[in-house]
Every structure is written in structure tokens, then in C-alpha cells.
C-alpha positions as CSV (number, residue, x, y, z in Angstrom):
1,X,-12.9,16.2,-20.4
2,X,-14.6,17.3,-17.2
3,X,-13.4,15.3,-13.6
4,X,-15.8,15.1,-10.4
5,X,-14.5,13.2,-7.4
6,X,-15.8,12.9,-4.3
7,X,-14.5,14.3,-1.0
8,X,-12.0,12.1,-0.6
9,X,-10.7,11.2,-4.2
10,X,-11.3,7.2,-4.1
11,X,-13.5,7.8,-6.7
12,X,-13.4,9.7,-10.1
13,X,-15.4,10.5,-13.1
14,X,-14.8,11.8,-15.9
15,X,-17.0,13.2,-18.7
16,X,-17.1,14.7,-21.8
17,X,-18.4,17.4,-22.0
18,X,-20.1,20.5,-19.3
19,X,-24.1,19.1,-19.2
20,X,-26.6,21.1,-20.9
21,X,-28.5,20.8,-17.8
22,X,-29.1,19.6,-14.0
23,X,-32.1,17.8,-12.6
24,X,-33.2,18.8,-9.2
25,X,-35.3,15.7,-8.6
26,X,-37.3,15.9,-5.5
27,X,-38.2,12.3,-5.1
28,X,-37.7,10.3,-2.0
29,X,-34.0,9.3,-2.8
30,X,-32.7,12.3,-4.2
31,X,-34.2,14.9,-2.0
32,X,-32.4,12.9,1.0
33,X,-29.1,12.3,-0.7
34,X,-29.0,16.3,-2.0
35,X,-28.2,15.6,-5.6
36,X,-27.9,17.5,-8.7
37,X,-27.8,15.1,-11.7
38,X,-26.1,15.6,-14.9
39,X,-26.9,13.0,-17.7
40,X,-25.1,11.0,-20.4
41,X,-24.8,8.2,-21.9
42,X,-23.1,5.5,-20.2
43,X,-20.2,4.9,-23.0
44,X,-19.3,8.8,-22.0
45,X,-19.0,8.2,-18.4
46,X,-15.3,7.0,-16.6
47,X,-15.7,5.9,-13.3
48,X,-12.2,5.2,-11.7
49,X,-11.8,3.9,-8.5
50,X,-9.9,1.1,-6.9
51,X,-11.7,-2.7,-6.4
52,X,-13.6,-2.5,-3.4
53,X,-14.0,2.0,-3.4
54,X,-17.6,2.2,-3.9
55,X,-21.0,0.7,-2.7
56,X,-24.5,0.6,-4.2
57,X,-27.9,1.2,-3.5
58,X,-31.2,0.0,-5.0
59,X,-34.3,0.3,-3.9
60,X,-38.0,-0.2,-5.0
61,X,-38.0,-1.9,-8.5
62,X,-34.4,-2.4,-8.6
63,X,-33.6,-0.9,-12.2
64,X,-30.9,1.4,-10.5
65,X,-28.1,1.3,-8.5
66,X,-26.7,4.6,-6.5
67,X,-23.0,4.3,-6.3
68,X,-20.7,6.1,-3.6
69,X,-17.7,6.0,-2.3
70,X,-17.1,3.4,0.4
71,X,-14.7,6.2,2.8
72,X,-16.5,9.3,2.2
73,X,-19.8,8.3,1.9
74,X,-20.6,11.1,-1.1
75,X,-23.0,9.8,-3.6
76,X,-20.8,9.8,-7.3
77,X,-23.5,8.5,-9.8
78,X,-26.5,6.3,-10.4
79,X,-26.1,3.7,-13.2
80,X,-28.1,1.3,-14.3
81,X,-28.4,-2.6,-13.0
82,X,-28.7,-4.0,-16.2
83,X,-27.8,-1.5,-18.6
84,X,-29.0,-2.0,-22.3
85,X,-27.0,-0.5,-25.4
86,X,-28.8,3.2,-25.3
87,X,-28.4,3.0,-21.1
88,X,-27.3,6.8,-19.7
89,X,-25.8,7.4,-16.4
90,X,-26.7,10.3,-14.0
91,X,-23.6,11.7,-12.2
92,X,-23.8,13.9,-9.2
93,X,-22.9,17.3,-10.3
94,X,-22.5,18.2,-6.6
95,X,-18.9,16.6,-7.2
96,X,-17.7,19.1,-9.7
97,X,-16.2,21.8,-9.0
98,X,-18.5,25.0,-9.8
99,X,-15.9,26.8,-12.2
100,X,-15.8,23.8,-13.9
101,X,-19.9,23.6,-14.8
102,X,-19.9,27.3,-15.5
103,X,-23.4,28.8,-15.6
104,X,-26.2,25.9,-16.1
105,X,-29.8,25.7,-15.7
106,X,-31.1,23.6,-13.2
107,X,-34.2,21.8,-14.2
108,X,-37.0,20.8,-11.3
109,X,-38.3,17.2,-11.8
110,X,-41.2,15.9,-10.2
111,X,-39.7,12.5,-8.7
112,X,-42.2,12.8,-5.8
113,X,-45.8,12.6,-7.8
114,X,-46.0,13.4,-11.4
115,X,-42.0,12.4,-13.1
116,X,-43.0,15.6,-14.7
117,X,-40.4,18.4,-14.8
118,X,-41.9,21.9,-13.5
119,X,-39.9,24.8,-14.5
């Protein structure tokens, strides 16, 4: 079991397993928000955090929600708004700490144009 928190603690998740990879996505949200995101599905992911911790954001065709912590402001994970049974949640890698990833690749995804990864 892995654990990512943001800067403050309020919030916690807990995976798994290490990710097999990261997406860099360079779209208009993530490029702002500075995210690496690590994938799974959404029965793997544990988000703790007290009633009232976290806030969401959803934007253009509202399928997603970007959660983060209401003190600290760091972006945790995206899920989805109305998740269906094979739904997957990407967490914000950024919130681990390094030794616990170990050595990863990092995978560039074309958010901005083509949805296309690049490397």
C-alpha cells in the first residue's frame, strides 16, 4: 500500500500498488495545475479525508471532477462524476513522496490537440 497526502495532510490516498507509469498531460487544466497522473481503477483508490476537506472542479463537458484539498489547495485526484463499474481514478503523483514511486517513466500525453501520447 502506497500513501500520498497533500501538503497539509487533510487529505490521503492510498493505493495499491507503485504505477507502471505517469502521464504528463499538457492540456489546459493540467498544464496549469502541474500534475503528474498515476491511474487505477477506482475500487483501488482510498481517499480519506474528513466531511467538508476537499473541493471539486469540473469544467467543459462535466465528466470529471478535480478534487483538492480545501486548506492547502494541492490538487489530490480527478475522479469521475458519474462513475460506471470499470471507472479509474487519476491521482496526482506529485503527492507521493519520490522514494516511494522509485524510478517510473513518465509518459507525454497530448491533452492540448491530438489526446495522443508522444513519447
Amino acid at each position: 500500500m502506497l500513501t500520498a497526502t497533500c501538503h497539509c495532510g487533510a487529505v490521503r490516498i492510498e493505493i495499491p500498488r507503485r504505477p507502471r507509469s505517469l502521464t504528463n498531460c499538457n492540456c489546459s487544466i493540467c498544464r496549469r495545475y502541474g500534475t503528474l497522473w498515476a491511474y487505477y481503477p477506482a475500487a483501488q483508490v482510498r481517499v480519506v479525508s474528513a466531511p467538508g476537506s476537499t473541493s471539486a472542479y469540473a469544467w467543459g463537458d462535466k465528466r470529471l471532477r478535480f478534487v483538492r484539498c480545501s486548506t492547502c489547495g494541492c490538487i489530490t485526484h480527478w475522479e469521475r462524476i458519474h462513475p460506471t463499474a470499470d471507472s479509474r481514478v487519476g491521482v496526482n503523483a506529485r503527492n507521493f513522496e519520490s522514494s516511494a514511486l522509485g524510478p517510473v517513466r513518465i509518459r507525454l500525453l497530448d491533452g492540448a490537440s491530438t489526446w495522443k501520447y508522444v513519447d
